[in-house]
Jmol script that loads the backbone (N, CA, C; Angstrom):
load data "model"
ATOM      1  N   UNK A   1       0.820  -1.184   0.000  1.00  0.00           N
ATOM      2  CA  UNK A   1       0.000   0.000   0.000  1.00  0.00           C
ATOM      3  C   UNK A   1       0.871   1.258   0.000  1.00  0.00           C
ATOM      4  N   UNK A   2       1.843   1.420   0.628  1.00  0.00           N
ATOM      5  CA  UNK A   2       2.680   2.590   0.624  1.00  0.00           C
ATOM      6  C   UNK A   2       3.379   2.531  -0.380  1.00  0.00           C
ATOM      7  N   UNK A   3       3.987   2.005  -1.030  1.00  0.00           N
ATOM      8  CA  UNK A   3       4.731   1.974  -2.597  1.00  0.00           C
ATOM      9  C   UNK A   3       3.491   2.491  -3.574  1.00  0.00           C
ATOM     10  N   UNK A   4       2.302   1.987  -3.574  1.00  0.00           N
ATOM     11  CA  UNK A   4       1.313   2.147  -4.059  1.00  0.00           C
ATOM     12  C   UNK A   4       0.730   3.992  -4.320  1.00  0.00           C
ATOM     13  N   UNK A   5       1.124   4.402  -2.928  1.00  0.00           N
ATOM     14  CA  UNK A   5       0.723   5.757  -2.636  1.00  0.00           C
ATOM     15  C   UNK A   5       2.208   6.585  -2.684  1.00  0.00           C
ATOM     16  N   UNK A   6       2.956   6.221  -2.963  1.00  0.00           N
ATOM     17  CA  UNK A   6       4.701   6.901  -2.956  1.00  0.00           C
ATOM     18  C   UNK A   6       5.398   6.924  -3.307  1.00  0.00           C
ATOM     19  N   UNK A   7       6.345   5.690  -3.861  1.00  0.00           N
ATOM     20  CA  UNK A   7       7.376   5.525  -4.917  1.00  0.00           C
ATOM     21  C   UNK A   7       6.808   5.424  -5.963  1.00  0.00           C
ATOM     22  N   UNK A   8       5.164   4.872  -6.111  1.00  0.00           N
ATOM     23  CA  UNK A   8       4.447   4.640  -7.841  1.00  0.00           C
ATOM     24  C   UNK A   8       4.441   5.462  -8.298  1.00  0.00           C
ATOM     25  N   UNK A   9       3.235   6.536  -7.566  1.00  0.00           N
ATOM     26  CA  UNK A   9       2.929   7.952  -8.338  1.00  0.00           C
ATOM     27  C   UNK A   9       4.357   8.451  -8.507  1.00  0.00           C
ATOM     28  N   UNK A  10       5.491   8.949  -7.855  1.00  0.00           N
ATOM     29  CA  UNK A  10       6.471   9.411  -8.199  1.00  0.00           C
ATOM     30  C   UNK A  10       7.347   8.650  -8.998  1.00  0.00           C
ATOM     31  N   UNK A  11       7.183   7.753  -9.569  1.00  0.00           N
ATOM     32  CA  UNK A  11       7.873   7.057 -10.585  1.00  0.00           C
ATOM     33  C   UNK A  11       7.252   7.424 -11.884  1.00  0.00           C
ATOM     34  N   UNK A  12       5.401   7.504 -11.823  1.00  0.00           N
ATOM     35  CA  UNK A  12       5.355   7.481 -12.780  1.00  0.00           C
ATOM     36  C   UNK A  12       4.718   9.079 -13.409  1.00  0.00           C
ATOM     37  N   UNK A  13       5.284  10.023 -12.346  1.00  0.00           N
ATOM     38  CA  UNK A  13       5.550  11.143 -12.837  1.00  0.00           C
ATOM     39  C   UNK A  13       6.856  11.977 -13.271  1.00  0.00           C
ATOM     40  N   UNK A  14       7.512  10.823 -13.206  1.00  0.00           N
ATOM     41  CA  UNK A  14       8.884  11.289 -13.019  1.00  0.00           C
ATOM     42  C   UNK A  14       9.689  12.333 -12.040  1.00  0.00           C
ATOM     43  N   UNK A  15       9.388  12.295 -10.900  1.00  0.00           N
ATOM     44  CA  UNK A  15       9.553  13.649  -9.928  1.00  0.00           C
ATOM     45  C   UNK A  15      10.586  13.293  -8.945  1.00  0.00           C
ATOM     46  N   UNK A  16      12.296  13.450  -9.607  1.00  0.00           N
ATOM     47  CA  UNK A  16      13.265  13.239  -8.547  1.00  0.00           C
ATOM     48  C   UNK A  16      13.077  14.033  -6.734  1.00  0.00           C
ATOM     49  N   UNK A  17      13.641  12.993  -6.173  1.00  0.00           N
ATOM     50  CA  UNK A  17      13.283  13.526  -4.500  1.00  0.00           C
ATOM     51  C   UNK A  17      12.005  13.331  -4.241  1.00  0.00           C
ATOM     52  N   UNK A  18      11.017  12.716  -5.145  1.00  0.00           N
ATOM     53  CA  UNK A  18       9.884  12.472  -4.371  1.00  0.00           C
ATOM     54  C   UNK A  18       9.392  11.201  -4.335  1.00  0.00           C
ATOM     55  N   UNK A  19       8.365  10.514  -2.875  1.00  0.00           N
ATOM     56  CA  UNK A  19       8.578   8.934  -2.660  1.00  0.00           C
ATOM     57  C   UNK A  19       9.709   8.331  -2.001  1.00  0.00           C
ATOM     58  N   UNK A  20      10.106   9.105  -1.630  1.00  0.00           N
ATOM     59  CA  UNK A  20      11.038   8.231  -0.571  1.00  0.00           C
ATOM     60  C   UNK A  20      11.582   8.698   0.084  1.00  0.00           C
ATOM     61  N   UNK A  21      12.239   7.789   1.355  1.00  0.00           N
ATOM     62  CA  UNK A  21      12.927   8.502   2.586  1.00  0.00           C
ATOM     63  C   UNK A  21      14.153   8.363   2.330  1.00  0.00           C
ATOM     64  N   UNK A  22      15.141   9.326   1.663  1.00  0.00           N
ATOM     65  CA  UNK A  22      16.374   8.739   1.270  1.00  0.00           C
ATOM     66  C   UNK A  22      17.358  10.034   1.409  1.00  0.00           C
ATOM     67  N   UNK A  23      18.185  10.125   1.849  1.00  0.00           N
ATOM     68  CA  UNK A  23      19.156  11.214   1.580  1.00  0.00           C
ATOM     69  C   UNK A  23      19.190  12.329   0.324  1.00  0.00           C
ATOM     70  N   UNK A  24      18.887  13.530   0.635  1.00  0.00           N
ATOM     71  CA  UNK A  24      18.466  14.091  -0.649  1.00  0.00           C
ATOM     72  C   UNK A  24      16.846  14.151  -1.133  1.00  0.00           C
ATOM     73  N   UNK A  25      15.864  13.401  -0.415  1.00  0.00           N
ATOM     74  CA  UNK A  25      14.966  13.433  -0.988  1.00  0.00           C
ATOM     75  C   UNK A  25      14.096  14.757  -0.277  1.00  0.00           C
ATOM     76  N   UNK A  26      13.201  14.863  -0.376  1.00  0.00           N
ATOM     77  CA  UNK A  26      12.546  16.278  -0.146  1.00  0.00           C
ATOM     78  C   UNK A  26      11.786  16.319   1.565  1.00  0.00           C
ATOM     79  N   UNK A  27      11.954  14.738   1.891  1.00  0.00           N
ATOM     80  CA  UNK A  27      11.100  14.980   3.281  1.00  0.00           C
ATOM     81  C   UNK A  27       9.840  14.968   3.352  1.00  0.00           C
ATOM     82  N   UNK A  28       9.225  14.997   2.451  1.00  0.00           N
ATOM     83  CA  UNK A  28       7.454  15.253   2.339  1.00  0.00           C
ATOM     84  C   UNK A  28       6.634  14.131   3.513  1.00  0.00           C
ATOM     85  N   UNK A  29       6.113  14.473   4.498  1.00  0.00           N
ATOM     86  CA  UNK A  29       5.322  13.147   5.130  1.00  0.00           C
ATOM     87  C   UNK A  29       4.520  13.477   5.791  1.00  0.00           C
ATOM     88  N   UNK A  30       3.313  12.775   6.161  1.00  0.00           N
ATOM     89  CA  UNK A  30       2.584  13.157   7.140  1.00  0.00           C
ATOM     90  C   UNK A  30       2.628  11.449   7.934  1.00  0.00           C
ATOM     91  N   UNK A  31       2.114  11.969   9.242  1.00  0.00           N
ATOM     92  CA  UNK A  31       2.626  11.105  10.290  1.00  0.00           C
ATOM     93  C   UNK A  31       1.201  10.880  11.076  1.00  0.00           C
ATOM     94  N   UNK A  32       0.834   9.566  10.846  1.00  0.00           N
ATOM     95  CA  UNK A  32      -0.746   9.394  11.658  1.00  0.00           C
ATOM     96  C   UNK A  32      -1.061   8.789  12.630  1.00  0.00           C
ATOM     97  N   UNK A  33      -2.075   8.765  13.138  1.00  0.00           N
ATOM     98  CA  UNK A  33      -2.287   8.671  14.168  1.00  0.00           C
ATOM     99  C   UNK A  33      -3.578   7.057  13.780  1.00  0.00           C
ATOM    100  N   UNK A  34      -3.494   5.909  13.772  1.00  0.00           N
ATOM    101  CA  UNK A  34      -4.052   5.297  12.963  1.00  0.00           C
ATOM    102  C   UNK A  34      -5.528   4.419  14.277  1.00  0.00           C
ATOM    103  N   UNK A  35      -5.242   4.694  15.295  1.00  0.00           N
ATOM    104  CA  UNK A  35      -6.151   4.198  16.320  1.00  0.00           C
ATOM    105  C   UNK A  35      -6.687   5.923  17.042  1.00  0.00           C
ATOM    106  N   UNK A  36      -6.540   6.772  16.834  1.00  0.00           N
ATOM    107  CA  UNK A  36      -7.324   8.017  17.377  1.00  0.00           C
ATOM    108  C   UNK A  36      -8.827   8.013  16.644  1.00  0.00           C
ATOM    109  N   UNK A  37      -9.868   7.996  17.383  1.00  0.00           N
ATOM    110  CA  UNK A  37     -11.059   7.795  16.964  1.00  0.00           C
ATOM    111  C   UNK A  37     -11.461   9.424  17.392  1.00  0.00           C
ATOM    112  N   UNK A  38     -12.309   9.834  16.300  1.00  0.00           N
ATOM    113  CA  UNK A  38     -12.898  11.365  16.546  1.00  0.00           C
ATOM    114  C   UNK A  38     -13.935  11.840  15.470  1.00  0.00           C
ATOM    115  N   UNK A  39     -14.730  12.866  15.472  1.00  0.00           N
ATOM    116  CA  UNK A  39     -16.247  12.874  14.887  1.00  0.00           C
ATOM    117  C   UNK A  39     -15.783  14.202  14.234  1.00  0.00           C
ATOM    118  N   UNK A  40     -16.251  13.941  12.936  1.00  0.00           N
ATOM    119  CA  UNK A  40     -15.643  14.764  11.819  1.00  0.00           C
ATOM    120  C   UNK A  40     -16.651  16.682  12.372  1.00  0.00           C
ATOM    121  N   UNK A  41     -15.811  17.573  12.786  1.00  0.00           N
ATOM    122  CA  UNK A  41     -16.426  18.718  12.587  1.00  0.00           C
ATOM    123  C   UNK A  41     -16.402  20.107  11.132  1.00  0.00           C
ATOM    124  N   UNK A  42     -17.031  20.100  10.533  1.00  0.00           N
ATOM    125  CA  UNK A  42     -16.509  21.001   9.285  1.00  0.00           C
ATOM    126  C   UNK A  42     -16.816  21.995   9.670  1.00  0.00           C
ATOM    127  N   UNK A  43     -17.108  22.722  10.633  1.00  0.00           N
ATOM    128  CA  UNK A  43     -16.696  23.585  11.547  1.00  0.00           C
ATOM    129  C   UNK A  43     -15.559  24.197  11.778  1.00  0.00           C
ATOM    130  N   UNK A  44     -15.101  23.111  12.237  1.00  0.00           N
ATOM    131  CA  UNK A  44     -13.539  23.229  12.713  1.00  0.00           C
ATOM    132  C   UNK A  44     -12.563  23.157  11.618  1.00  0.00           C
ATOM    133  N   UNK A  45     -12.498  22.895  10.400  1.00  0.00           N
ATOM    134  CA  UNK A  45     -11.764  23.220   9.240  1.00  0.00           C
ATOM    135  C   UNK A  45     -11.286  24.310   8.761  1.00  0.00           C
ATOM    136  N   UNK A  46     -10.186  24.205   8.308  1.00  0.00           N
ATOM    137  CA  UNK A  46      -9.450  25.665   8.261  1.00  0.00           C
ATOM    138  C   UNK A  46      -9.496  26.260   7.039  1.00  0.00           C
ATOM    139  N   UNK A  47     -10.762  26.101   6.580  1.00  0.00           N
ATOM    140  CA  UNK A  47     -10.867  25.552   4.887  1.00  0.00           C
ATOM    141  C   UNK A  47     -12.044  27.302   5.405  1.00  0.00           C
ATOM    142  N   UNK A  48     -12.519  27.770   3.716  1.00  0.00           N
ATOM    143  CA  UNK A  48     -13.403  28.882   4.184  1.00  0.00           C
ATOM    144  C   UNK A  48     -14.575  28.165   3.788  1.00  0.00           C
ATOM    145  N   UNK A  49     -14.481  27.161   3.530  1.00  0.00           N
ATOM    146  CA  UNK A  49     -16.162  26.344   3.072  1.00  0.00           C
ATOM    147  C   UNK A  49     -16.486  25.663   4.661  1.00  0.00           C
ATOM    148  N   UNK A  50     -17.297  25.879   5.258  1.00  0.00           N
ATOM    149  CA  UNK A  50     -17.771  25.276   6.873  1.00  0.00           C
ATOM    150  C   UNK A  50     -18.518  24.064   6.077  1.00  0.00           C
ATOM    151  N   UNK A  51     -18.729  23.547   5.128  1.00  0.00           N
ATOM    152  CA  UNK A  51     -19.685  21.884   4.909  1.00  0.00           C
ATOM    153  C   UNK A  51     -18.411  21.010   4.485  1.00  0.00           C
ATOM    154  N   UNK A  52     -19.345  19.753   4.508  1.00  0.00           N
ATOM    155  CA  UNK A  52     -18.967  18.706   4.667  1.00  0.00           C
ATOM    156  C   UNK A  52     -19.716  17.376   4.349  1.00  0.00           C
ATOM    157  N   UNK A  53     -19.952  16.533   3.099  1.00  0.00           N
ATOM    158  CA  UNK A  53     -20.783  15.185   3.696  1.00  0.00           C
ATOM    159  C   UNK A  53     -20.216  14.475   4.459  1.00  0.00           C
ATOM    160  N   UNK A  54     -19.104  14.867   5.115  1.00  0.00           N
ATOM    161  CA  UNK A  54     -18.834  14.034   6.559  1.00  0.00           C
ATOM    162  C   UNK A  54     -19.173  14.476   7.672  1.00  0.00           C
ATOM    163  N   UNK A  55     -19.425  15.327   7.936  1.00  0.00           N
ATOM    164  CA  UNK A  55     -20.067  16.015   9.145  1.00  0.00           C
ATOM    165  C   UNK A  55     -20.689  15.425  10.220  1.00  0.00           C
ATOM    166  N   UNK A  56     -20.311  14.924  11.572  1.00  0.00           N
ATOM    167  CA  UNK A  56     -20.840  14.219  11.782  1.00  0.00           C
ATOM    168  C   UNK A  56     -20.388  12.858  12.221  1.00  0.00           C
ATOM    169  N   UNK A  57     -19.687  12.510  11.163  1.00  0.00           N
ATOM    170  CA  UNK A  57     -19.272  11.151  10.949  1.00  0.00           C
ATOM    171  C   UNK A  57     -18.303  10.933  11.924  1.00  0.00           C
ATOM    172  N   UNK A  58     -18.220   9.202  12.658  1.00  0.00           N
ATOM    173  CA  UNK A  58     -17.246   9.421  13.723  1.00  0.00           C
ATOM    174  C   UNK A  58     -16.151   8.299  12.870  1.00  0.00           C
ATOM    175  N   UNK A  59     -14.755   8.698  12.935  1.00  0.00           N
ATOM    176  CA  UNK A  59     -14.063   8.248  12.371  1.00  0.00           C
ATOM    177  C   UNK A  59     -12.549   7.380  13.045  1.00  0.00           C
ATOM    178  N   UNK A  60     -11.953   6.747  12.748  1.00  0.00           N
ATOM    179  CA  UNK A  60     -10.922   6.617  13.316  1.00  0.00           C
ATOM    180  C   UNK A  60      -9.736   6.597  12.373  1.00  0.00           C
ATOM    181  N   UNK A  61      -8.652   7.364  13.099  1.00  0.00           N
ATOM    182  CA  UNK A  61      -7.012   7.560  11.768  1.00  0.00           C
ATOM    183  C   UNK A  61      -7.114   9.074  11.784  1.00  0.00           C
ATOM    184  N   UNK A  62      -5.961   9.508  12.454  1.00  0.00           N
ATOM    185  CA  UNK A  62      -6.172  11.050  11.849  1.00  0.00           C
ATOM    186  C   UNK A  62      -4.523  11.898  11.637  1.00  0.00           C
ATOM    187  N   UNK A  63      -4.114  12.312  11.190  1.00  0.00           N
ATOM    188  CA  UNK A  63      -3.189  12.803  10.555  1.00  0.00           C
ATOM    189  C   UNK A  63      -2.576  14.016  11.975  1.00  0.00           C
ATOM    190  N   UNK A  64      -1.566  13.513  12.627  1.00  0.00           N
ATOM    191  CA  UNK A  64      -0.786  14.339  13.449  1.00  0.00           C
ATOM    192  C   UNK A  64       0.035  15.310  13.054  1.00  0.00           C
ATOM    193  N   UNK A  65       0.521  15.033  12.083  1.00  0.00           N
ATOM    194  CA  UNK A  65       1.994  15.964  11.465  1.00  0.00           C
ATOM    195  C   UNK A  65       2.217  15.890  10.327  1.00  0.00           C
ATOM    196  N   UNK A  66       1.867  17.167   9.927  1.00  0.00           N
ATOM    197  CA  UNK A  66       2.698  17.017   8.161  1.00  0.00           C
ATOM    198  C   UNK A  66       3.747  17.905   8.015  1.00  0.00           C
ATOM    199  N   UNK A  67       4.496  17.337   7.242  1.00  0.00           N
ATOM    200  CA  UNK A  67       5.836  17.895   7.134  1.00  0.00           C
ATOM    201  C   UNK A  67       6.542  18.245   5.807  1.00  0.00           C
ATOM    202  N   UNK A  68       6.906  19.146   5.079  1.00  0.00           N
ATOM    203  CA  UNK A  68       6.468  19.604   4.174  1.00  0.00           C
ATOM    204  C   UNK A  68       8.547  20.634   3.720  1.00  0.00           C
ATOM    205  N   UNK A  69       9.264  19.575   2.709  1.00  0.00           N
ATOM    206  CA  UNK A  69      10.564  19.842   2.456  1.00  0.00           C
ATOM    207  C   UNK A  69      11.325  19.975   4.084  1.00  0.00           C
ATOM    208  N   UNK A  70      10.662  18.921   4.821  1.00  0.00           N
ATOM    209  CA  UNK A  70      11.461  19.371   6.381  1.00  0.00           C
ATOM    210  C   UNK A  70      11.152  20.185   6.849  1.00  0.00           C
ATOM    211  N   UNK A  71      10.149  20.986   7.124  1.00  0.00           N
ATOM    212  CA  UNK A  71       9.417  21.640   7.882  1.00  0.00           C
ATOM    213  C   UNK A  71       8.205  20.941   8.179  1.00  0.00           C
ATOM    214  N   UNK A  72       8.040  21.576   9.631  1.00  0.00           N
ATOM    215  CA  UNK A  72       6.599  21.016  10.266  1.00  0.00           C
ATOM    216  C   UNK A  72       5.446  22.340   9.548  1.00  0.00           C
ATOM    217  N   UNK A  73       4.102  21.958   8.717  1.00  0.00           N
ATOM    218  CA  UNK A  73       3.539  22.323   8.460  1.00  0.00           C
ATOM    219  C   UNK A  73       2.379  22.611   9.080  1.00  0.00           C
ATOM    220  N   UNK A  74       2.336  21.612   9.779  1.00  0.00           N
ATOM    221  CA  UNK A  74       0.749  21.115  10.773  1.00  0.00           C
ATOM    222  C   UNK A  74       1.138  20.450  11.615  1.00  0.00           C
ATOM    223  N   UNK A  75       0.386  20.478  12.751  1.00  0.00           N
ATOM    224  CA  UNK A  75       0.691  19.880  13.802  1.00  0.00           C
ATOM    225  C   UNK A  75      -1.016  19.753  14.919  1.00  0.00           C
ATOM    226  N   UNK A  76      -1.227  18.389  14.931  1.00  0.00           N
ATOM    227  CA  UNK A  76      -2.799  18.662  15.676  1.00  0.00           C
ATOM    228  C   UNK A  76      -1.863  17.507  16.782  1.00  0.00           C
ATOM    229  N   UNK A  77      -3.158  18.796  17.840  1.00  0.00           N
ATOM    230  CA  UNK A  77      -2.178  18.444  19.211  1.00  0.00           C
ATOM    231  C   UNK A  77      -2.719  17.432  19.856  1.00  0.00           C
ATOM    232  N   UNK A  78      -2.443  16.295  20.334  1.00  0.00           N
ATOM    233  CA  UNK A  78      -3.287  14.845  21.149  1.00  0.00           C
ATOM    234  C   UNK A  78      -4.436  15.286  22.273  1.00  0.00           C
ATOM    235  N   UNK A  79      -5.457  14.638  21.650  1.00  0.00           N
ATOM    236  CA  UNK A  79      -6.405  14.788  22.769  1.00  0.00           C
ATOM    237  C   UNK A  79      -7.252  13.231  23.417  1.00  0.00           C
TER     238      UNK A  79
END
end "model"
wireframe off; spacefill off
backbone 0.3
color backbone group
């Protein structure tokens, strides 16, 4: 599944430094949280559209850290 979502697409876009964790490569990742269970608010989105057909929805897996050429981009704090 992760080759699937990482080295593929970047293979078959041709996009050196991207898809992998390798010396030189760009760092791109987000880091999840795969047992945090929580109820989707589109509310709370940082987006300027407040909807959602998830709204509501209680979910589990949620994305802690993205990181973006080695910088922290996002960061949602444990609750």
């Amino acid at each position: 599944m992760i080759a699937l979502l990482t080295s593929g697409p970047a293979r078959v876009i041709a996009q050196p430094g991207k898809g992998t964790l390798a010396p030189g490569a760009d760092a791109d990742l987000v880091l999840l949280d795969l047992d945090h269970a929580w109820t989707i608010d589109a509310h709370a989105f940082c987006s300027r559209s407040g909807n959602s057909p998830f709204h509501g929805w209680r979910v589990v897996g949620r994305a802690r850290r993205t990181i973006v050429g080695g910088q922290t981009k996002f960061t949602q704090a444990s609750a």
